[in-house]
LUMLUM-285532 format. One record per residue (C-alpha): residue in three letters; x, y, z. Coordinates in steps of 0.02 Angstrom, whole numbers, padded with zeros to 5 digits, always signed. Layout:
ALAXYZ
...
END
This chain:
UNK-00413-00226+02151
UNK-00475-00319+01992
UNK-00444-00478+02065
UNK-00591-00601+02066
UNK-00665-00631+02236
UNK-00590-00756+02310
UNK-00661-00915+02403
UNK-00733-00879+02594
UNK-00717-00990+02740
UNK-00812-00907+02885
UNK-00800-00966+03067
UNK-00913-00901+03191
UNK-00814-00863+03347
UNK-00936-00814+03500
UNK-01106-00763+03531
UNK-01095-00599+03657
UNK-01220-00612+03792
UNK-01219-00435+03854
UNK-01328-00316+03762
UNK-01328-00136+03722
UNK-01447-00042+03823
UNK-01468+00060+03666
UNK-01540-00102+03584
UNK-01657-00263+03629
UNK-01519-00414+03549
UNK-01359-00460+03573
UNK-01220-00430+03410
UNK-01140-00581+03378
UNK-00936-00563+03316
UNK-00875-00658+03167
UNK-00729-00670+03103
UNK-00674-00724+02914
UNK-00523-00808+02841
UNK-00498-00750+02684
UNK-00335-00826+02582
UNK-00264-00877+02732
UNK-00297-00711+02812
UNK-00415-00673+02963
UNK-00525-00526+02931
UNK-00572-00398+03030
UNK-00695-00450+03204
UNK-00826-00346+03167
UNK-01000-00348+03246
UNK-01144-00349+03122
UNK-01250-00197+03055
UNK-01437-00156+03084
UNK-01448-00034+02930
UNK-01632-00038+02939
UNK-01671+00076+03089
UNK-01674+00282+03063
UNK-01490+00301+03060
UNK-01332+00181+03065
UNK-01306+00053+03218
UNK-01140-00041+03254
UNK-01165-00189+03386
UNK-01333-00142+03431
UNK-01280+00024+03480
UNK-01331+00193+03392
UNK-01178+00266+03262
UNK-01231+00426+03362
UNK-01396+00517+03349
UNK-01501+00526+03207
UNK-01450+00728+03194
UNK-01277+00690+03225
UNK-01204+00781+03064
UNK-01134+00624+03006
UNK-01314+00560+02997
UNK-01395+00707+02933
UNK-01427+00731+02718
UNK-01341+00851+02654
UNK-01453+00835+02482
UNK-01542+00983+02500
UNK-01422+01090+02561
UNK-01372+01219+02509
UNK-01225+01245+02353
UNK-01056+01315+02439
UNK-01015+01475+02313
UNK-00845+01439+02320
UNK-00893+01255+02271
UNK-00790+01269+02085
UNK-00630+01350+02171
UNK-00632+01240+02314
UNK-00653+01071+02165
UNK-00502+01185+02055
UNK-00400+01192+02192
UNK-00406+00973+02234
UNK-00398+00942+02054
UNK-00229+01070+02048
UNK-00151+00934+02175
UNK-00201+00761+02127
UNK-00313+00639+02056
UNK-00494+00653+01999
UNK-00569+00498+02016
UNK-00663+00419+02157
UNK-00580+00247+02236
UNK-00630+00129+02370
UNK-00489+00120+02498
UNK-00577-00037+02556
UNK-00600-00199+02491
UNK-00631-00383+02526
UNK-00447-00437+02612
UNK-00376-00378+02778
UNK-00256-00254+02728
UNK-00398-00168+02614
UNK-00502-00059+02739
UNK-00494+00003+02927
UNK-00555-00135+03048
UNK-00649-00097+03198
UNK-00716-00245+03324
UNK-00849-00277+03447
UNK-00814-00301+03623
UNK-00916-00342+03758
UNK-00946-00247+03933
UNK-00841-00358+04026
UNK-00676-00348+03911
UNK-00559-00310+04053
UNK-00474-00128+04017
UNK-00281-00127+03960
UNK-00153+00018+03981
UNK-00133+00130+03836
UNK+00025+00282+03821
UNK+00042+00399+03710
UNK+00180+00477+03614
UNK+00125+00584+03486
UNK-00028+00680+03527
UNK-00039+00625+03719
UNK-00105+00809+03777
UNK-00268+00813+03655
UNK-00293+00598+03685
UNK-00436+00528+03820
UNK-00328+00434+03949
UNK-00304+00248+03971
UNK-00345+00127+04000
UNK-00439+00068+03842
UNK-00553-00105+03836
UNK-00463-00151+03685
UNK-00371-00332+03668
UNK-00222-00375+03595
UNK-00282-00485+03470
UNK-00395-00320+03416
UNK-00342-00300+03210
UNK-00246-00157+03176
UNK-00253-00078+02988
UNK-00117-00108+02886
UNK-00038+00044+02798
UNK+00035+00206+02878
UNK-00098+00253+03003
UNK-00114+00079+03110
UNK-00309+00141+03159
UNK-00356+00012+03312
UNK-00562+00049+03320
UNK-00645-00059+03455
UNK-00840-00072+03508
UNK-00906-00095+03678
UNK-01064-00168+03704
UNK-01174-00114+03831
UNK-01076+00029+03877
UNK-01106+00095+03686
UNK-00934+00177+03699
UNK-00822+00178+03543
UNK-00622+00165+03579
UNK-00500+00227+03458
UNK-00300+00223+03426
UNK-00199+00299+03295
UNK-00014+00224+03250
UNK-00036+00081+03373
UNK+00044-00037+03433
UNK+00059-00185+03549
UNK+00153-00209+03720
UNK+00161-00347+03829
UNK+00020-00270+03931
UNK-00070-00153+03822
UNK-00052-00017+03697
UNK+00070+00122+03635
UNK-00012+00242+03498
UNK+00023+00417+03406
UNK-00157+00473+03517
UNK-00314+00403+03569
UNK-00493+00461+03581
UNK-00661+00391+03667
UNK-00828+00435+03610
UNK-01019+00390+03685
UNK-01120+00315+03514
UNK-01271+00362+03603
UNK-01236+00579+03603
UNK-01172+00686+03465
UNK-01029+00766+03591
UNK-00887+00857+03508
UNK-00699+00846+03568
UNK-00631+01009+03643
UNK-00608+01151+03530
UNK-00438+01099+03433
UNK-00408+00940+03464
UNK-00360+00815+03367
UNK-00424+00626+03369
UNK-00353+00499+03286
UNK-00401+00578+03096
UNK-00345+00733+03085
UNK-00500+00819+03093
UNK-00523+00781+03271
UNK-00669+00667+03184
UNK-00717+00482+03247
UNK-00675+00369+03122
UNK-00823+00219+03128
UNK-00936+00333+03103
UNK-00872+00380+02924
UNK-00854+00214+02845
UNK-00938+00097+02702
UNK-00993-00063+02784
UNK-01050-00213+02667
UNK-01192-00252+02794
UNK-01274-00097+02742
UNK-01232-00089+02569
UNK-01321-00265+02572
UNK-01483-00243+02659
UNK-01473-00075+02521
UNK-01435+00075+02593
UNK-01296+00165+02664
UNK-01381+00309+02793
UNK-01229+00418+02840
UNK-01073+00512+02764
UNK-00901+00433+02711
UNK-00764+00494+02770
UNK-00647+00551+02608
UNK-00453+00627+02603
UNK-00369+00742+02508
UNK-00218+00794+02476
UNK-00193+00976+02503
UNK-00312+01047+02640
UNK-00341+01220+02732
UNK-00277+01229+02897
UNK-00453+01270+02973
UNK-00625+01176+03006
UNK-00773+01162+02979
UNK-00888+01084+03128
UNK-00911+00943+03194
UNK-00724+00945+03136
UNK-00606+01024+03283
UNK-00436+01008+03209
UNK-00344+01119+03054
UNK-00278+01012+02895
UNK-00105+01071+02831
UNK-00095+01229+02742
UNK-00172+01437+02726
UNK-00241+01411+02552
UNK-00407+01476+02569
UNK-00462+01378+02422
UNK-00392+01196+02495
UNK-00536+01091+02584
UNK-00540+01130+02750
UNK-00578+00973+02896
UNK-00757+00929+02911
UNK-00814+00990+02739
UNK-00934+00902+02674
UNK-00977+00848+02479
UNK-01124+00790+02363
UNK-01144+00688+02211
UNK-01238+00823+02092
UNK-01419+00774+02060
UNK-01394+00791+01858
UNK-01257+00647+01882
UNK-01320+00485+01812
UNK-01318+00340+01941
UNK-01417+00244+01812
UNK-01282+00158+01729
UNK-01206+00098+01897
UNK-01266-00080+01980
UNK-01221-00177+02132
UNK-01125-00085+02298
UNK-01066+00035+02209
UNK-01248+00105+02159
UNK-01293+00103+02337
UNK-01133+00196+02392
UNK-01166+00342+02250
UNK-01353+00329+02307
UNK-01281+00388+02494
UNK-01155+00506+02415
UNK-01316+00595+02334
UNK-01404+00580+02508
UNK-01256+00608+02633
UNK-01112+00658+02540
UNK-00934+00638+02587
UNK-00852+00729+02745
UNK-00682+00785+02744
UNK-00579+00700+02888
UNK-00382+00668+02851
UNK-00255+00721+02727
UNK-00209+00602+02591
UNK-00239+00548+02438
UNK-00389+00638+02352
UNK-00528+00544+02333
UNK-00508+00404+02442
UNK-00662+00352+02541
UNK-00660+00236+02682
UNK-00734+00076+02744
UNK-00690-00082+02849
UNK-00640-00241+02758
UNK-00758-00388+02709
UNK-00760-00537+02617
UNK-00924-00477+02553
UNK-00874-00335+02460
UNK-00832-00367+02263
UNK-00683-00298+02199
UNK-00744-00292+02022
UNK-00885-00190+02089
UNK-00812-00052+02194
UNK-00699-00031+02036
UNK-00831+00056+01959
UNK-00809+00198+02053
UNK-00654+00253+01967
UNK-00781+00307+01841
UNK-00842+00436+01941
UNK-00753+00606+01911
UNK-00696+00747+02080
UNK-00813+00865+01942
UNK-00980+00738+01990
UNK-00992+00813+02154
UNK-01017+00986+02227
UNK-00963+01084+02396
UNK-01088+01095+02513
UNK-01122+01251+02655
UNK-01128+01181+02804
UNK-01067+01324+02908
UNK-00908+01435+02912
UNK-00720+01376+02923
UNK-00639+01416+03103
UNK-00469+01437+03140
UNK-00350+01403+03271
END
């Protein structure tokens, strides 16, 4: 993505009038044409409370482990193994699997209480999936790629809705599996089930968003893949990656930038995404290629700027204890 940004026409599209009970003003939805492409509806960010919010709702608790630094924690020992092992089965270098076009990112999009509910079936993972039916339209943006994420917001209700491999029907929705979660509690799925990440992880929660990487600080993890995981977990994870090497990343594990890296050299969004993968790390949450970390598409991100994170080495970061790997 070394193309120069390209020229923004923005068109604001509606002003939601019912409010989060979580929060005192409406979110407004905007949507952004970029190259003849519309972006992603996504509700702004209000990255200056104690932890992340998403349509004037709460991205879960401020303990919620997704919110909670991991700078101070403690080194995994296995920590050099565990980095051995990922570097034994793909790249090394960190890269933004998000960027400032559609197709560069996982969209998500605000809704408001009244969005009238739509069937949703399931044919992949319909026994560990939250039934139907799902306030999602079908104009929602689904990502481009393999994994066709559909992420939707509900205002008021502060209830996040989530599809994996979706697709449209003249009514509704078809997907691989589907999960709901409350923004307002930090409540797990049942005990090894998936979600629509393989973890059994939400997905929101996890990614970069330029409206916090503008205001100047990103206050939660990023969700990261890899290519060779353990078939275990580590919690809040509930779901096993692929494979019994004890020495593979399990689901849910979570990383740190080392202190004695320098982030001195680095300006713009991508200082203030190292800055949060000092603070918060990355958590482990699908398998795929190593090193890719997650966020929605904007035209405000800078291609030439999230570039520089290919000059961050998988030997810049360390594993971090967080508690003990369960399996099925």
């Amino acid at each position: 993505m070394r193309a120069s940004s390209p020229p923004l026409a923005f068109a604001l599209l509606a002003l939601v009038g019912a409010s989060c009970r979580c929060a005192r003003s409406a979110a407004r939805q905007v949507a952004y044409t970029v190259r003849g492409e519309e972006m992603a509806v996504a509700p702004p960010d209000d990255p200056a409370g104690a932890s992340p919010t998403v349509a004037g709702c709460p991205v879960f608790p401020p303990d919620d482990p997704w919110n909670t630094e991991v700078s101070a924690a403690p080194r995994h020992p296995r920590s050099d193994a565990i980095l051995a092992n990922i570097a034994a089965h793909g790249p090394m270098r960190l890269h933004a699997d998000f960027g400032a076009i559609a197709r560069h990112g996982i969209p998500y999009r605000g809704v408001s209480r009244e969005q009238e509910p739509v069937p949703v079936t399931f044919d992949e993972y319909g026994d560990e999936s939250d039934p139907g039916p799902y306030p999602i339209p079908l104009d929602a943006p689904i990502e481009r790629g393999n994994d066709h994420h559909v992420i939707v917001v509900q205002q008021g209700t502060c209830k996040r809705f989530e599809l994996y491999h979706a697709r449209r029907t003249p009514t509704g929705w078809r997907a691989g599996s589907g999960a709901v979660f409350d923004l307002r509690t930090n409540t797990r799925r049942p005990r090894g089930w998936t979600s629509t990440d393989q973890a059994g992880l939400p997905i929101l929660p996890g990614l970069a968003r330029a409206g916090e990487v503008q205001a100047g600080a990103i206050r939660h993890a990023l969700r990261v893949t890899f290519n060779h995981t353990r078939d275990g977990w580590i919690a809040p994870a509930n779901h096993p990656g692929g494979t019994d090497d004890p020495d593979a990343p399990p689901m849910g594990m979570r990383l740190r930038l080392k202190a004695s890296f320098d982030r001195t050299r680095f300006t713009g969004q991508t200082r203030v995404i190292l800055d949060a993968l000092a603070r918060y790390g990355l958590m482990t949450a699908d398998t795929g290629t190593n090193w890719y970390i997650s966020g929605a598409p904007d035209p405000r991100w800078d291609p030439d700027d999230l570039d520089a994170l290919a000059d961050v080495p998988g030997d810049a970061f360390e594993v971090v204890d967080t508690g003990p790997v369960v399996r099925r």
